[in-house]
matplotlib code that plots the C-alpha trace (Angstrom):
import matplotlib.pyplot as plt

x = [-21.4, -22.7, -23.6, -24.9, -27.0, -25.6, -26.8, -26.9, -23.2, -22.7, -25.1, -26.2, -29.8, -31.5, -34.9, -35.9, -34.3, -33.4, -32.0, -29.5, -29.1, -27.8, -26.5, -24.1, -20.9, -17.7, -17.6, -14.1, -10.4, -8.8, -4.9, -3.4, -0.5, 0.7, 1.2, 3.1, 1.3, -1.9, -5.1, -8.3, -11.3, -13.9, -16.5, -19.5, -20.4, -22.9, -26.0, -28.7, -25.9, -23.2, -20.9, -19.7, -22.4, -24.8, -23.7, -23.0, -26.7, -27.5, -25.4, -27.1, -30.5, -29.8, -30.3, -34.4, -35.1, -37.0, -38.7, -41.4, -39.4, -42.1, -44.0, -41.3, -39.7, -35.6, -34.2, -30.5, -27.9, -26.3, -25.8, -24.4, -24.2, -26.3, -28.8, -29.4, -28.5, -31.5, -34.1, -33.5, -33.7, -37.0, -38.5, -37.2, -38.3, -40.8, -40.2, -40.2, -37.2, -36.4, -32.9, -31.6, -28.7, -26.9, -28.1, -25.2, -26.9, -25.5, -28.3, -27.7, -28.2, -31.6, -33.1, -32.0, -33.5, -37.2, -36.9, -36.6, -39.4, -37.4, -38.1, -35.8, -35.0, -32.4, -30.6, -29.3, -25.8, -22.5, -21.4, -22.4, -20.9, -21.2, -23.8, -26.1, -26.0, -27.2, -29.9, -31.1, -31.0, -33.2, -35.4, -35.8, -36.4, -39.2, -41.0, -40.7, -38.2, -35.6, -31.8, -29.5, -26.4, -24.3, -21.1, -21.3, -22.9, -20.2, -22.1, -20.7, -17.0, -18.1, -19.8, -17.0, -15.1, -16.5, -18.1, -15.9, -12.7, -13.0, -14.1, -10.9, -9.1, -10.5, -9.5, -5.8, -5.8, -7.0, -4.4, -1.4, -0.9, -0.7, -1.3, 1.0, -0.5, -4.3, -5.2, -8.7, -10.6, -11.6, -15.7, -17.7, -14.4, -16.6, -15.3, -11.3, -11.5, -13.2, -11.2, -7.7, -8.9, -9.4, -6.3, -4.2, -6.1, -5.2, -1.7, -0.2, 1.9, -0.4, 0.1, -2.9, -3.3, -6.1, -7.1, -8.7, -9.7, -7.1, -8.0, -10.5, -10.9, -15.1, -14.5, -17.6, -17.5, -14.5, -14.0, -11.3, -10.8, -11.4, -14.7, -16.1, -15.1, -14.9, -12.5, -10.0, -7.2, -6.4, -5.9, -4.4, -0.4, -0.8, -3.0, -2.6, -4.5, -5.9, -7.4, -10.4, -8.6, -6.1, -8.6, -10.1, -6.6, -7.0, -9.8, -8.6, -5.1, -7.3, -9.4, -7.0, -5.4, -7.5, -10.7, -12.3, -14.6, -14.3, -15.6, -14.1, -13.2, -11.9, -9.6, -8.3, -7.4, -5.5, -3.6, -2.8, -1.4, 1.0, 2.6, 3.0, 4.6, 7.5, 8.4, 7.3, 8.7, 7.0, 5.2, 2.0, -0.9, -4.6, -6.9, -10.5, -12.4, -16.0, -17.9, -17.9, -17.5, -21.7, -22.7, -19.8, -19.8, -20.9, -17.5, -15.2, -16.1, -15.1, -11.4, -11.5, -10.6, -7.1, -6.8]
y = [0.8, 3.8, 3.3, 5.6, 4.0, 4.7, 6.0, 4.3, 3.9, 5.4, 8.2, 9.6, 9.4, 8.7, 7.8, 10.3, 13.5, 11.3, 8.8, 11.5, 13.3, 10.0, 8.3, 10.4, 10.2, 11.0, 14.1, 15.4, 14.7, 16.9, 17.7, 21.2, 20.8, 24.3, 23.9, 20.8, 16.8, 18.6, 17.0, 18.9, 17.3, 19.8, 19.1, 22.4, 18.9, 18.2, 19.2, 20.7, 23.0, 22.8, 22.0, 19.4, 19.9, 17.5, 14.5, 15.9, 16.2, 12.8, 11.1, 12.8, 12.3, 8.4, 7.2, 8.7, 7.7, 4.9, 6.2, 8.5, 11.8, 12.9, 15.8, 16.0, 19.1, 19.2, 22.3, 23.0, 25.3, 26.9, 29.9, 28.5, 25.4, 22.8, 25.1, 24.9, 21.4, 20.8, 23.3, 21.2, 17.7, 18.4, 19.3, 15.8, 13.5, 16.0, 17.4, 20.9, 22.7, 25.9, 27.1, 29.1, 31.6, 35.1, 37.8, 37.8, 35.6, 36.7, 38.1, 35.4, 32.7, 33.8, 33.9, 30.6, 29.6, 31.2, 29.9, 26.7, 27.0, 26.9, 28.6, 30.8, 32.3, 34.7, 34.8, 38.2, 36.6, 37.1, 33.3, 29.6, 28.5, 25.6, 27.5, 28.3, 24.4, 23.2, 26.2, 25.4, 21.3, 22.4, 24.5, 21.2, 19.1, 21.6, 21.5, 17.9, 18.1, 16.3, 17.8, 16.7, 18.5, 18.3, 19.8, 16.8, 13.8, 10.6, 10.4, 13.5, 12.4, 8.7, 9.9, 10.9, 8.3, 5.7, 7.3, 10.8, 9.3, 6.3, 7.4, 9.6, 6.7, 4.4, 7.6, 7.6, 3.7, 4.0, 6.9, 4.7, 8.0, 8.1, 11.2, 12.7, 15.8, 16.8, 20.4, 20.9, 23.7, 23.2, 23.7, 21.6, 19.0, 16.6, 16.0, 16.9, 14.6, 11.6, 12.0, 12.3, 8.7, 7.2, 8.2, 7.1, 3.7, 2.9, 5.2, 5.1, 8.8, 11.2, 14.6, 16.3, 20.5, 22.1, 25.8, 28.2, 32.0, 34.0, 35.7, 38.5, 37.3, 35.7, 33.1, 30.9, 27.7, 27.5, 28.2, 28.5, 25.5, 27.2, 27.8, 24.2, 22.2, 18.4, 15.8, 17.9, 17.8, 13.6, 14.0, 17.1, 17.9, 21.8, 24.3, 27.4, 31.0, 32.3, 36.1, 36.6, 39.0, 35.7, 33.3, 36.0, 35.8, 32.3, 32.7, 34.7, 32.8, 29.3, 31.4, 32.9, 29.8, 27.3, 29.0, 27.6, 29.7, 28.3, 29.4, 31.3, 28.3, 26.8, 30.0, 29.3, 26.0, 26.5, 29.8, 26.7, 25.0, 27.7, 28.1, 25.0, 24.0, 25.7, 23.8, 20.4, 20.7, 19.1, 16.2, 15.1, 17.0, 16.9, 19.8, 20.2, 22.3, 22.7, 25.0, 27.5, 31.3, 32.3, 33.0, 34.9, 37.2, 40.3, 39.7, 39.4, 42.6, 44.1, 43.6, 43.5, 46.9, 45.9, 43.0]
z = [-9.7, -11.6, -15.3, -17.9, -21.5, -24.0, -27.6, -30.3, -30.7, -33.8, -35.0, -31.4, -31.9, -28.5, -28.3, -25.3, -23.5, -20.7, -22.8, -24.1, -20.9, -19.2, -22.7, -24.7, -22.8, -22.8, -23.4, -25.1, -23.9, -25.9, -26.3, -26.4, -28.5, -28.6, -24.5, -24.6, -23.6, -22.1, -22.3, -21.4, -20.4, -21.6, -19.2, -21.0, -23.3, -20.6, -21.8, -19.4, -17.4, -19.9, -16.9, -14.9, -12.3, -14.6, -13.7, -9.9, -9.8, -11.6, -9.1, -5.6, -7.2, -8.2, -4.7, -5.1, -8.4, -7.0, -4.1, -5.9, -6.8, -9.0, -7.5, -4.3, -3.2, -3.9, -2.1, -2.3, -1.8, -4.8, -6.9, -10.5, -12.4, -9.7, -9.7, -13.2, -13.9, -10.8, -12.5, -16.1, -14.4, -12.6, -16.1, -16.3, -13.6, -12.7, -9.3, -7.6, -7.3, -5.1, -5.5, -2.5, -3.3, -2.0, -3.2, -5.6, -7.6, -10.9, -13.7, -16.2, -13.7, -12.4, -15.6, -16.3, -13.1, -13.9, -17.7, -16.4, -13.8, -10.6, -7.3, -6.8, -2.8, -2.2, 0.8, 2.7, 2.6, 0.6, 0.1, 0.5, 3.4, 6.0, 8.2, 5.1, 3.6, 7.2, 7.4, 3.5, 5.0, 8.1, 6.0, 4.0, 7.0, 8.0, 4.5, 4.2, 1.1, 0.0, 0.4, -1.7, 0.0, -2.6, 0.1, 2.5, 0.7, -0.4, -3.6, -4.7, -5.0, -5.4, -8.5, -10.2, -8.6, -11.0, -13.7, -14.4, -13.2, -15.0, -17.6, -18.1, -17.3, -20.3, -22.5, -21.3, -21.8, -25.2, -26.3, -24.0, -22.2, -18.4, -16.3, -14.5, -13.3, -12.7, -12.3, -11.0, -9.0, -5.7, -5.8, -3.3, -4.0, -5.6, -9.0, -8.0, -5.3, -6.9, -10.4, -8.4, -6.6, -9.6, -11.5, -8.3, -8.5, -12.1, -12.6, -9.6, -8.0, -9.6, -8.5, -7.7, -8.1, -6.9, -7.7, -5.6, -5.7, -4.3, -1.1, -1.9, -5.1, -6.4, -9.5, -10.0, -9.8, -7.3, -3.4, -1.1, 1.4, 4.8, 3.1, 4.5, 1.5, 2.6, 1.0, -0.7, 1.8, 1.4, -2.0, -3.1, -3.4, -4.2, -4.1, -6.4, -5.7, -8.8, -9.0, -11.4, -13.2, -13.8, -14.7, -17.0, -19.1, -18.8, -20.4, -23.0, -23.7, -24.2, -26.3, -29.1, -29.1, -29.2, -30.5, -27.3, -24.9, -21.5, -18.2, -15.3, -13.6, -16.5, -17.0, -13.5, -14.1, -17.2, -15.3, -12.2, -15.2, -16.7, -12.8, -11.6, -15.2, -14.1, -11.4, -13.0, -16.5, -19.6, -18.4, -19.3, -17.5, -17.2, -16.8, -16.0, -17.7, -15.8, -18.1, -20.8, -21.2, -21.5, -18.5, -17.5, -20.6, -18.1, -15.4, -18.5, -20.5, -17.6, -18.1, -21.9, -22.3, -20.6, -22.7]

ax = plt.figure().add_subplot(projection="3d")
ax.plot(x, y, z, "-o")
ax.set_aspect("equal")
plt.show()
């Protein structure tokens, strides 16, 4: 079982950095009330990334915690959140990161990267696929570095099996709600697929949406599922095909009314939500939200001027 300290319990003073990175969960379930019985687990409360992908990382680092990490190479595979959460966390336990990425590795992300110290590789290629997970894993083999594989390894989804998902479920417990609908993005299926266990385990005929970019359509943070993602398919009831320019309304409908700024992903999510509403009617839903608006600020100001 996966457990994270806690603060102090009342006034969130934490006597290290790694005390708070591990220690100041939950992060906000929050109900939009001007959409009906929708709760929103605003997942940008995670610290080092401000997304979701902190406690992805915690969990597919846990297993060398105790075998020496400090000084080892970590290489992975990824072009957003991952990446950063594994630049801040080596600052942390003090090991070597090299990020490997497209070369559409967006501006904002890269600088992150170097702020943070990482090494950063790009990659003649337009996605992250199956193929360039297993090269970065034999380039990792080679160097004698530790991959963490965050695509294919169980800790992924058993993560968020029994820390993000029950964590959600204590906060429906504690409100007497009980889910009837989740509406997550398909990424790497980590935290869709481990929540959606969970909530089945303690509520029973959950229906499970996932969101994915519509064909021909880039939104970070979210693939399609022919692109290699494992896990997904058990669970999941739906799948919904956002656009960017979608999710980028998304964005901008959560924002005017709820004075939130929430990532692309997030604006995906909450579009999934507004369709498949239609056809479900006005039962209680969860969403989850990944990350927040700032390091997309660039892709959206391209379709303000329609806005």
């Amino acid at each position: 079982m996966l457990v994270f300290a806690g603060s102090d319990g009342k006034n969130n003073i934490f006597s290290s950095v790694l005390d708070f990175v591990n220690g100041f969960y939950p992060t906000p379930l929050v109900r939009f009330d001007r959409f009906g019985d929708v709760w929103v687990k605003l997942e940008f409360f995670n610290p080092l990334s401000r997304s979701i992908k902190d406690r992805t990382v915690q969990f597919l680092l846990r297993r060398y915690l105790n075998d020496e990490l400090r000084g080892r190479l970590v290489f992975e595979a990824s072009s957003g959140n991952v990446a950063i959460a594994l630049a801040a966390l080596a600052n942390i336990y003090e090991y070597r990161y090299r990020a490997y990425t497209t070369r559409y590795l967006p501006e904002t992300t890269e600088i992150l990267l170097r702020v943070l110290g990482a090494e950063v590789v790009k990659v003649d290629r337009e996605t992250i696929n199956e193929e360039f997970w297993h090269w970065v894993g034999e380039e990792a083999a080679r160097n004698g570095a530790i991959n963490l594989n965050q695509f294919e390894n169980v800790n992924n989804p058993e993560g968020h099996y029994h820390v993000t998902g029950e964590e959600i479920a204590r906060q429906f417990r504690s409100i007497g709600k009980t889910p009837k609908v989740l509406v997550a993005g398909i990424g790497t299926g980590g935290h869709i697929t481990g929540i959606a266990r969970r909530l089945k385990d303690e509520f029973g005929d959950v229906y499970i949406v996932g969101v994915e970019p519509a064909a021909g359509s880039a939104i970070p943070g979210i693939k399609r599922l022919e692109s290699g993602t494992r896990w997904v398919r058990e669970i999941i009831n739906e799948v919904v095909d956002v656009s960017l320019e979608d999710a980028v309304k998304g964005v901008i409908t959560v924002a005017r009314n709820t004075g939130l700024l929430v990532g692309l992903s997030s604006g995906a999510v909450f579009q999934a939500f507004l369709r498949v509403r239609e056809g479900l009617g006005d039962v209680t839903y969860l969403l989850i939200f990944p990350d927040d608006i700032y390091k997309y600020v660039d892709i959206i100001s391209r379709f303000m001027n329609s806005t």
